[in-house]
N, C-alpha and C positions, 0 to 999 in steps of 0.2 A: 504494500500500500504506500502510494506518495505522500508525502506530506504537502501543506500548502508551497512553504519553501522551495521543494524541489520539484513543484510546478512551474511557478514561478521561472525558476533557474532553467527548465527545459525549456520554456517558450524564449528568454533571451536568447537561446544557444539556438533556438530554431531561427531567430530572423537575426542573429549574427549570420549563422550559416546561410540567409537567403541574401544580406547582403554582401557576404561575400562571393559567393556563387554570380552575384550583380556586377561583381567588382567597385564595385561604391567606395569600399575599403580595403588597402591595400592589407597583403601581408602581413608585415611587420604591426601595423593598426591593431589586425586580428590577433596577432603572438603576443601582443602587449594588453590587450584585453585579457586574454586569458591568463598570461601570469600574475596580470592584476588581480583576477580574479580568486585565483591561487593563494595568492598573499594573505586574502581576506579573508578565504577560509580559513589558514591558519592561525590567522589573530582570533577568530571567532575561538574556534578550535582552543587556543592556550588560552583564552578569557575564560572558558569554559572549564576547563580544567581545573586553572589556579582556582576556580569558586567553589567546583567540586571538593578540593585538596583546605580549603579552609573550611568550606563548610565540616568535612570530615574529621580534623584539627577540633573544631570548636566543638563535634558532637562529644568527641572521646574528653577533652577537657568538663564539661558536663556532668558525664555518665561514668 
């Protein structure tokens, strides 16, 4: 099952991919997209974690 997210992230990648196929945008545009894109998921990704990793810190501090 998708989530809304990677809804979302499909239909970008679909009309990247349309315009690129258009050539509207070059290349390099498109490679720099995507590793931007890349980027962000890994900051999500360690934001995500480090909150996990305190939240789990604070629960055993607690308990």
């Amino acid at each position: 099952m998708l989530s809304t997210l990677d809804m979302v992230s499909y239909q970008k990648a679909l009309s990247l991919l349309d315009l690129f196929k258009a050539r509207e945008i070059h290349l390099v545009d498109f490679l720099h997209l995507q590793f931007m894109t890349c980027v962000i998921k890994v900051i999500h990704l360690n934001t995500f974690l480090s909150t996990s990793c305190a939240w789990v810190s604070w629960l055993r501090t607690r308990y």
